[in-house]
C-alpha positions, 0 to 999 in steps of 0.5 A: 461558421456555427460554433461547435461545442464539445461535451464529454459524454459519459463512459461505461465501465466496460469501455473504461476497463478497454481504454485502460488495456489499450493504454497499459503501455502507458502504465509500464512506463509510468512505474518505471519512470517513479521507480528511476526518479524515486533513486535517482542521483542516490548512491545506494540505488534501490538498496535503499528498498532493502535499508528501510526495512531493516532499520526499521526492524532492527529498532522494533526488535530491540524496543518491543523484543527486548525492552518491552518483551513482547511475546514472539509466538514462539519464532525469533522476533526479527522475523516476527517484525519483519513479517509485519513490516514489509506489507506495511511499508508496501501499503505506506510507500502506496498510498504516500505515493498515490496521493501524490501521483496527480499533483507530481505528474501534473505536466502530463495531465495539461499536455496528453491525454491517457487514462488519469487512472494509471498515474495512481495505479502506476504508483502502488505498482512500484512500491510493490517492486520495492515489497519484492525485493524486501522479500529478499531480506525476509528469506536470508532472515529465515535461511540465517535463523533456520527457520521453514515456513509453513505451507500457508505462504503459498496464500501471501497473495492474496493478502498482498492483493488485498493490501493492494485494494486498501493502499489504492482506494484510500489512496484515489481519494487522498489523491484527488483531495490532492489536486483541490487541497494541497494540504493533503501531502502535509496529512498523510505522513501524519496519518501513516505515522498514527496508523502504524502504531494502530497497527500490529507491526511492532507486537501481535494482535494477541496483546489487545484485550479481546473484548476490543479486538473486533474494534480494533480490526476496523482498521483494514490493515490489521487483517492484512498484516496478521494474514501476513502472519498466519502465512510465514508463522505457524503459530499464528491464529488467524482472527477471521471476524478481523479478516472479514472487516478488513476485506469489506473495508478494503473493497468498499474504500476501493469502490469509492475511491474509484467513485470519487476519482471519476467524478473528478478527473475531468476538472484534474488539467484546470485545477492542478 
């Protein structure tokens, strides 16, 4: 008998956009299994969803509202934070999540074939449940401090849609380095932790001399987090340049991201 040779041929989008539609079942699975196994065996659940958050607001009101006394545009500080927190800790949990979503599902990768492309779009699906829920937190904060957002939060969003692009490009690339480099789990909380202070959660953009503000927008998710802000705050000005920067960022990362994943997922079952 002749020897038959199988050779993978190449997909176009289209059908690439189709097999991701016939497997969705698959991805609705997938996010609910991270979020179970995420609190499981916790006694607090997916409280823990609402703590985080909190705490984290808590100590950036306390070091930056009151010891550094940082201005607030003129709204209570704790929502001043908070605003800033919760599309951030969105884009963290996301892109932690992501880059490790191959290497943690790697069972299913060696025993079933499914688009490889829903293990890190599953991810960035469940920590957007957990923005959700903190959502949650943000309204009892306003309701508390009778605070009455403008009309602006009805575009929110679309900077969550953006901070969804970031978190999933930057996070094809970090998940596939993943797979060859298992140094990659031990960089990205190093790279969280850097950006968060690169980052305008705990103060304004407003404090950044302007001669650097355009330099300091390079990073996507400046524009995401001050886009939060234009929303629930009225007195926040939206620095467009930095809007602009981060969008073409955020969706050249994403193309590339998607690139790069593509180029090697079919070496993902004999590397992992």
């Amino acid at each position: 008998m002749d020897n038959i040779t199988i050779i993978s041929g190449k997909v176009s989008k289209k059908e690439k956009l189709k097999e991701m539609w016939d497997y969705k079942e698959v991805l609705y699975f997938l996010a609910w299994k991270d979020i179970i196994v995420r609190y499981k065996q916790t006694k607090l659940g997916i409280i823990w969803a609402i703590l985080n958050p909190v705490f984290s607001m808590i100590i950036m009101t306390f070091i930056f509202g009151n010891l550094a006394n940082m201005p607030s545009n003129g709204v209570p500080y704790a929502i001043l934070v908070f605003s800033a927190i919760l599309p951030w800790n969105f884009f963290s949990a996301a892109l932690s999540g992501t880059s490790n979503s191959l290497v943690t599902n790697s069972h299913l990768l060696k025993k079933i074939y499914f688009p490889r492309l829903t293990l890190p779009i599953s991810s960035v699906i469940t920590s957007f449940i957990d923005l959700l829920i903190s959502f949650g937190v943000l309204t009892i904060l306003m309701v508390a401090f009778l605070y009455v957002p403008p009309i602006k939060i009805v575009f929110l969003p679309l900077f969550i849609l953006l901070a969804f692009i970031i978190a999933l490009g930057a996070g094809l690339i970090l998940a596939t380095m993943n797979v060859k480099y298992r140094d990659v789990r031990f960089v990205v909380p190093f790279i969280l932790q850097f950006g968060m202070y690169i980052s305008p959660v705990g103060y304004t953009s407003e404090v950044i001399p302007e001669g650097l503000r355009f330099l300091y927008s390079m990073n996507p998710m400046v524009g995401v987090i001050e886009g939060f802000r234009w929303c629930i705050i009225p007195t926040t000005e939206l620095y467009l340049p930095g809007l602009i920067v981060s969008l073409m960022v955020g969706i050249l990362v994403l193309v590339l991201g998607i690139k790069y994943f593509h180029k090697f997922e079919n070496t993902f079952a004999d590397l992992i």
